[in-house]
MARMARRO-164780 format. One record per residue (C-alpha): x, y, z; residue number from 0. Coordinates in nm, 3 decimals. Layout:
// residues N
        X        Y        Z   nr
        X        Y        Z  NUM
...
***
This chain:
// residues 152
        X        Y        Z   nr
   -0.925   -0.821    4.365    0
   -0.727   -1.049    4.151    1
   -0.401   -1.010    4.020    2
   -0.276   -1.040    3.725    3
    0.087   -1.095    3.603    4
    0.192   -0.974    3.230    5
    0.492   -1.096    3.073    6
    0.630   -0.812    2.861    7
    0.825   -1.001    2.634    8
    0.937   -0.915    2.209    9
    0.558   -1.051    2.100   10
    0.366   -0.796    2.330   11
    0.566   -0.528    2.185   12
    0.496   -0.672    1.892   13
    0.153   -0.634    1.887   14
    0.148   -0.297    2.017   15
    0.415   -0.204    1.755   16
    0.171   -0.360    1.535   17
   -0.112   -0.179    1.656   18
    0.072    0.174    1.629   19
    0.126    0.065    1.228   20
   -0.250    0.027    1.207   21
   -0.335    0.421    1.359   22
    0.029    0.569    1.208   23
    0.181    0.611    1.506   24
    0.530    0.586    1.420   25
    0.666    0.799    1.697   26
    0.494    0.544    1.947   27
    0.667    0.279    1.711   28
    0.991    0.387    1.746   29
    0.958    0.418    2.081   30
    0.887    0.092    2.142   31
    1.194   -0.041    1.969   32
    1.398    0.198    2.188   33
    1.206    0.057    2.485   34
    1.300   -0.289    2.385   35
    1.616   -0.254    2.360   36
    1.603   -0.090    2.697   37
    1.472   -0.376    2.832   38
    1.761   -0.578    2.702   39
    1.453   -0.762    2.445   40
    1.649   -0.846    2.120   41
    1.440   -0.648    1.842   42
    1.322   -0.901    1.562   43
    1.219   -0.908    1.215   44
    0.834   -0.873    1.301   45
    0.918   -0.593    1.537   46
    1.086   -0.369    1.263   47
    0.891   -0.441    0.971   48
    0.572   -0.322    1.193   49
    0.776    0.004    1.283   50
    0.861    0.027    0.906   51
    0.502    0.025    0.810   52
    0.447    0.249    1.049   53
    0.710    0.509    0.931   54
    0.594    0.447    0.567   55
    0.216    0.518    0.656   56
    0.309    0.839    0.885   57
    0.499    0.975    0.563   58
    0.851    0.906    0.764   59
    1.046    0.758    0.482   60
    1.391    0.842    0.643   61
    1.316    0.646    0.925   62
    1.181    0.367    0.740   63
    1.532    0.377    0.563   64
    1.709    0.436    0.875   65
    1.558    0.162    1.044   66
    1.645   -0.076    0.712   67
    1.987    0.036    0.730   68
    1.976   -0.068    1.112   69
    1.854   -0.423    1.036   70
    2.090   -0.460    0.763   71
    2.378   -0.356    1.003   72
    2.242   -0.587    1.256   73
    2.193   -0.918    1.299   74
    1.801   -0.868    1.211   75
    1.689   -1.100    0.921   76
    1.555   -0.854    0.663   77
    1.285   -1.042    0.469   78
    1.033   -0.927    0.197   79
    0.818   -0.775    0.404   80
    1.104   -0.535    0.524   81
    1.221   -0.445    0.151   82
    0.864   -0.450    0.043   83
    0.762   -0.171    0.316   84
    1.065    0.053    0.287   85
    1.030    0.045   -0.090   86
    0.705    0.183   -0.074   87
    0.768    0.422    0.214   88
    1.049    0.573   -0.028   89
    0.797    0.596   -0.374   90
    0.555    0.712   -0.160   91
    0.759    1.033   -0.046   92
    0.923    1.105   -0.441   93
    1.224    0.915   -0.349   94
    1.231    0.680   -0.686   95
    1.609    0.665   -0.621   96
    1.609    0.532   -0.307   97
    1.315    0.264   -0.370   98
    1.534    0.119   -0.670   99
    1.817    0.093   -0.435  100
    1.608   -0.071   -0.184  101
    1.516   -0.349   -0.501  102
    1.889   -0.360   -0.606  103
    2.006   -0.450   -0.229  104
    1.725   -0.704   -0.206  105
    1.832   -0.863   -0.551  106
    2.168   -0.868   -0.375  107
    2.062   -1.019   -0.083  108
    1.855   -1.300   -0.272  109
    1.511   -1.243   -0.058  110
    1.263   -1.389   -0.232  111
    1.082   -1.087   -0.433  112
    0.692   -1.115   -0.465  113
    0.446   -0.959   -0.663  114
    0.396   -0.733   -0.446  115
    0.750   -0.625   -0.479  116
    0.743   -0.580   -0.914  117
    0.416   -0.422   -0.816  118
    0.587   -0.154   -0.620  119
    0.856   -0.146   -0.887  120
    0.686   -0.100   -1.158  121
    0.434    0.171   -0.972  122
    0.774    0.347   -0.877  123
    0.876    0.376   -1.239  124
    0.543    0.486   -1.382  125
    0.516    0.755   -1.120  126
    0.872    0.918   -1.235  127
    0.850    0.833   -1.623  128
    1.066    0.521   -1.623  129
    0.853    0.349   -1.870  130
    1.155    0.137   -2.028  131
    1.228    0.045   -1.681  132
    0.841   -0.026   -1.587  133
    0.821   -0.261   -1.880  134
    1.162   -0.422   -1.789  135
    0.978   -0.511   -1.425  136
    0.683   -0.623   -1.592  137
    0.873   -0.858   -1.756  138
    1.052   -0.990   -1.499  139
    0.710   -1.050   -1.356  140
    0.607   -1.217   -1.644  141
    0.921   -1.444   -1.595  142
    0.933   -1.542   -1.236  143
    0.559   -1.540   -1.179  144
    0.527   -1.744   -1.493  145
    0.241   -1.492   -1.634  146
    0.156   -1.491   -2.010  147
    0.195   -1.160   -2.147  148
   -0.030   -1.208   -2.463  149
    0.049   -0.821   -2.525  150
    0.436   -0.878   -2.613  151
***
């Protein structure tokens, strides 16, 4: 019979962390972090946004936030993926508050916001009545993404 040797290593948790996202599993995510760092296997930027995800599509905001709070305490590069996914794990549960604070500490941290981010924005806004705030997002859209607004 032959043998076969695998290296467990941060990109095989990766894609298993990644592949717990994809089914919700975001007990089995965290898990796996916990299991990395058992293992002494620095946890990366990939690793955590996955688990994020993973929170955010198992309803879990907390953790999502938790584990953003972690990476921000860390030395884990948050990128836009990471404020991108915890924003939208905190709209999704009601937590409007908490997914404009999310946008205020990326602003602050100068990650590069995409469309995907004023998307989540403005859906945040228009979801809680913040229309004047909605429109001030869609503007900012307008600006950065260089979008004619024939509307205005």
């Amino acid at each position: 019979m032959m043998q076969c040797n695998v290296v467990v290593d941060s990109v095989t948790f990766n894609a298993v962390i990644s592949a717990c996202e994809s089914c919700s599993e975001w007990e089995k995510s965290m898990a796996l972090l916990i299991m990395m760092l058992q293992r002494n296997i620095e946890l990366g930027t990939i690793s955590c946004n996955s688990a994020i995800s993973s929170c955010e599509k198992g309803n879990k905001w907390k953790r999502a936030l938790q584990l953003f709070n972690v990476m921000a305490q860390s030395l884990v590069e948050l990128d836009t993926i990471t404020f991108n996914a915890t924003m939208s794990a905190c709209k999704n549960a009601g937590e409007w508050k908490k997914a404009m604070h999310v946008l205020s500490v990326m602003e602050q941290s100068k990650v590069q916001s995409t469309v995907i981010t004023f998307s989540n924005a403005i859906s945040t806004c228009e979801q809680f009545g913040k229309w004047g705030d909605a429109l001030n997002f869609l503007s900012a859209t307008a600006q950065q993404f260089a979008i004619e607004m024939a509307a205005w």
